[in-house]
N, C-alpha and C positions, 0 to 999 in steps of 0.2 A: 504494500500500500504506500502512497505516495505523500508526501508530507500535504500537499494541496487535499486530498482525498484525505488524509488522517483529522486533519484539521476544521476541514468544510463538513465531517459525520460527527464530531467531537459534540459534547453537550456541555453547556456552560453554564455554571448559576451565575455570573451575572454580566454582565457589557466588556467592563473593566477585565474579569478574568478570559474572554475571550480577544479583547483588540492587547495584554499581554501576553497570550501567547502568540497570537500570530507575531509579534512586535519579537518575542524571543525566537519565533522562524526563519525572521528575518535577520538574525543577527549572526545565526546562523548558516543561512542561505551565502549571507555577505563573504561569511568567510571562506566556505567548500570551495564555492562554486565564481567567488570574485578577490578572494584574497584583501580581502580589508576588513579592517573591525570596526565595530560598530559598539559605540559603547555607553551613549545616552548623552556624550557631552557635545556642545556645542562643535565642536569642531569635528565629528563626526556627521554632518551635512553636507560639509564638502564631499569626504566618502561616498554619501549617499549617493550626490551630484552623481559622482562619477559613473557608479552602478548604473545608473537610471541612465547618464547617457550610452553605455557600452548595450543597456538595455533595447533603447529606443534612440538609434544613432538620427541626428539628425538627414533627411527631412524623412526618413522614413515612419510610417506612423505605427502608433501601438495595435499588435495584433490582436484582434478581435478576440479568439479566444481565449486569450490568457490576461486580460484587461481586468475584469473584478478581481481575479488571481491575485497580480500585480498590484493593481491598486490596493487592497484590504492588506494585503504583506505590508509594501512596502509604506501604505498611508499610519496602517498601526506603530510601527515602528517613529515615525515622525510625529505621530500621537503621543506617545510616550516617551518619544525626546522630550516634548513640550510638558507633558507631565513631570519628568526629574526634575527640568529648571527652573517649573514658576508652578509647581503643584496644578490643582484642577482634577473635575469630574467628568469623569464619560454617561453620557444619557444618548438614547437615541428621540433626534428631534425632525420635523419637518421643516426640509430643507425651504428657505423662501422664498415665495413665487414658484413655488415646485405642492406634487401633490407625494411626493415620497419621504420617507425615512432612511436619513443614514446616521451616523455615529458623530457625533460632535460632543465635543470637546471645551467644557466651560470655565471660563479661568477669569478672576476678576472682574466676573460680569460678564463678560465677551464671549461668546458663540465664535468658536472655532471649528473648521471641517479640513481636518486633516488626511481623511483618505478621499476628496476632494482635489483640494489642492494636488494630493501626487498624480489624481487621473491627469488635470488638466496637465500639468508638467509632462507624464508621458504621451497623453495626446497631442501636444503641443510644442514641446521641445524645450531646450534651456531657456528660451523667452520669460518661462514661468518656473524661474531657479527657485528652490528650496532656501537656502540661503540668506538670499536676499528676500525673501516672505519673512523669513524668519529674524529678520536684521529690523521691518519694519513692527511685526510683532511686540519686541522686543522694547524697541522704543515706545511704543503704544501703551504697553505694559510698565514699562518703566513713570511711566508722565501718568498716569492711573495711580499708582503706586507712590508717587511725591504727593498729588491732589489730595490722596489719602489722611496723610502723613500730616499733609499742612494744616488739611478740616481738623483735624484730631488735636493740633495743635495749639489752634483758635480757638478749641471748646473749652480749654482748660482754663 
């Protein structure tokens, strides 16, 4: 059986214990089969970059049947990069202006869709870098996080 097939029959109690293991398939996948590690810290996106492009070389596009595949691996794994660095809960929500559910990811308030963002990236190409999602994030997160701090500190 095939780790895609072990994984997509597997039963999960709850969101979180399913988008960590796929996130821990992929961390392994990285290494067999791409020789890189993957290790939840920031600097492991570039890694990922990499992966994703050797994946889906530019301007070829991502193959059909292996897209949700792909996606949920390698979106989970980016899910919970973002969970070591700034905490957050996985729920599944309906995506906006959409009539579907996918796994998002809430951090600070913020509605993030992390196996999302890696479709479009592999649909799409490096136009839609990981990295630099992640760089904007970051600051986002950050200026949330001072507003915070400052209210907290007016109250007193």
């Amino acid at each position: 059986m095939t780790s895609r097939e072990r994984l997509s029959q597997a039963k999960y109690e709850t969101l979180e214990a399913m988008m960590a293991a796929y996130a821990a398939e992929a961390v392994r996948v990285a290494r067999a089969e791409f020789r890189e590690t993957l290790d939840y810290e920031r600097v492991s996106l570039d890694r990922l970059e990499t992966i994703l492009n050797r994946l889906c070389p530019a301007p070829d596009p991502l193959p059909a049947e292996d897209a949700e595949w792909l996606t949920l691996l390698w979106g989970s794994y980016f899910g919970e990069l973002l969970r070591a660095l700034h905490g957050g809960e996985w729920s599944m929500t309906i995506y906006p202006g959409s009539d579907f559910s996918v796994p998002t990811l809430e951090i600070a308030g913020s509605r993030l869709y992390p196996t999302l963002k890696v479709h479009r990236r592999l649909a799409l190409g490096s136009g839609e870098s990981l990295p630099a999602f992640y760089t904007m994030i970051a600051a986002r997160l950050a200026a949330h996080e001072f507003a915070v701090e400052r209210l907290a500190r007016n109250a007193i």
